[in-house]
N, C-alpha and C positions, 0 to 999 in steps of 0.2 A: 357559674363556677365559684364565684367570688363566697354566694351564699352555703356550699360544700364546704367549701376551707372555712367560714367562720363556726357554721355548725360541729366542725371538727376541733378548731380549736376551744369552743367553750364547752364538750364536753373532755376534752383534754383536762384542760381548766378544773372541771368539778369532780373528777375523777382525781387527782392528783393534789386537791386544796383538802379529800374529806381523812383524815387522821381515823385511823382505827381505835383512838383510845379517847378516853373523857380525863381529859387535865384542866385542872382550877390550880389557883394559887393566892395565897391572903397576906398579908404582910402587915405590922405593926406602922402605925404612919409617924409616931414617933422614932423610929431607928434610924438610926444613921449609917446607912449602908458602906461609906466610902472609908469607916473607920474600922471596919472587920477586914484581917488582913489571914490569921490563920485559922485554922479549925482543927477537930479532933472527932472521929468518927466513934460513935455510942450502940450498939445493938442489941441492947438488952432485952426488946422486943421482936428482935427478928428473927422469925419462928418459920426457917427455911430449910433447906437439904442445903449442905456444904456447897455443892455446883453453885445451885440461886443464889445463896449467899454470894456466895466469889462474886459471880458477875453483875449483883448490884452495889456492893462495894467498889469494885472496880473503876467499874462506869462512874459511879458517885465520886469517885477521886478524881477521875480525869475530868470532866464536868466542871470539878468544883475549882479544878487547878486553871481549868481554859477559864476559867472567871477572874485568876489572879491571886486564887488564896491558895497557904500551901499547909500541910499537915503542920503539926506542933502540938507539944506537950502543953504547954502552956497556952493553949487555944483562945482567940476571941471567940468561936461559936463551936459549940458543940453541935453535934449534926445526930440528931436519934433518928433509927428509919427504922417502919412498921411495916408489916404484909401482912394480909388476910386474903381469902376467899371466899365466895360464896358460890350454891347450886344455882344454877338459871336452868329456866327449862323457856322453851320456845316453842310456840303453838303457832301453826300457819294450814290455812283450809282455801283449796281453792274449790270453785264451782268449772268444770274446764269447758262443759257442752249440757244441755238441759233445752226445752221448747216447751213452751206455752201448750197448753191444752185446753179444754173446756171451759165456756164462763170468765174469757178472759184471765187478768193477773192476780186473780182470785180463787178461780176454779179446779178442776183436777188438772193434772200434765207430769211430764216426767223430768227429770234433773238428775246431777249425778253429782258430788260433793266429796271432796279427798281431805281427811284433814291427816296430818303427823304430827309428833315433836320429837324435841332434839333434848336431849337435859347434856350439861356439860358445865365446867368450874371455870367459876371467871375472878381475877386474882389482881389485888390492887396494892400499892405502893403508897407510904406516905413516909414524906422528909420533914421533918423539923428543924430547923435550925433556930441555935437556940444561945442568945448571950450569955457568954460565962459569968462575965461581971452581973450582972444582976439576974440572972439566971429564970426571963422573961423568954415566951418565945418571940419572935421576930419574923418569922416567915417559915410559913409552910407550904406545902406542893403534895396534891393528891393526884394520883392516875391511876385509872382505873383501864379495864376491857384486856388482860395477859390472858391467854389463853392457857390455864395452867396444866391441860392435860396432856399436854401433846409440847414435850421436850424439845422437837426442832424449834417449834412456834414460839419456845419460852425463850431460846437462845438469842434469839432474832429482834423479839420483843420487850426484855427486860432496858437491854440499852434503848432500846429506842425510846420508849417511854421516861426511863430518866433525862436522855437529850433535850425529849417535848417539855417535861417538866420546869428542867434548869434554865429553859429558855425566857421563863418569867422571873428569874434569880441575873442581877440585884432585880427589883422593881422597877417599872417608870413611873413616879411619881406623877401625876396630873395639878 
């Protein structure tokens, strides 16, 4: 019984630890994180439909507020945020039933082999932030894997991925 429950719980476990998106994060190791107090949101690259726009504005404000910093004219860090996409196609072939024939693993026999793909747009984020005073960047956050074509998925998705993102904002220093 014991060995049921732990099999359960460690795929619990790996199910629930795998993130659907690919987030990195880089940071200047000279910055001084504890001395950026406001910011000012920049989107001169953000090349969205108004909805996406909104909700990764949004999201980026509340984020950046749950950190302690609060909007302002006169900002310590300007924050510019990019989007792109690209086409993925996904290629997957199984063999489901097939037996050996003649001559062994060499010789004639029959098999039966499925292959499909899937093409679909997969849609990535990036955050800059960036000091006004010396107008250096300081820290950036990329995430990638938004499922851009499917509206519900992007609702769902956009905050999330900025959440994962800002979770490396400020940095831990080592």
């Amino acid at each position: 019984m014991k060995k049921y429950i732990f099999i359960l719980l460690a795929a619990t476990l790996g199910l629930t630890s795998c993130s659907p998106f690919q987030v990195r994060s880089d940071y200047a190791d000279t910055a001084n994180f504890n001395t950026y107090k406001t910011y000012k949101l920049r989107i001169d690259d953000l090349k969205l439909n108004d909805i996406d726009k909104d909700r990764v504005l949004n999201e980026l404000s509340k984020q950046l507020q749950m950190k302690g910093l609060q909007s302002g004219e006169n900002p310590d860090l300007i924050v510019n945020v990019k989007a792109n996409h690209k086409k993925v196609t996904d290629i997957n072939s199984v063999s489901p039933y097939g037996m050996w024939g003649w001559g062994g693993p060499f010789g004639w026999g029959i098999g039966v082999n499925r292959t499909w793909t899937s093409n679909y747009n997969e849609g990535a984020l990036v955050v800059d932030l960036v000091d006004a005073r010396t107008n250096k960047l300081v820290w950036q956050g990329i995430g990638s894997g938004i499922s851009v074509d499917s509206p519900r998925a992007k609702q769902k998705q956009i905050p999330e991925i900025i959440a994962e993102m800002m979770k490396n904002y400020p940095p831990q220093k080592k």
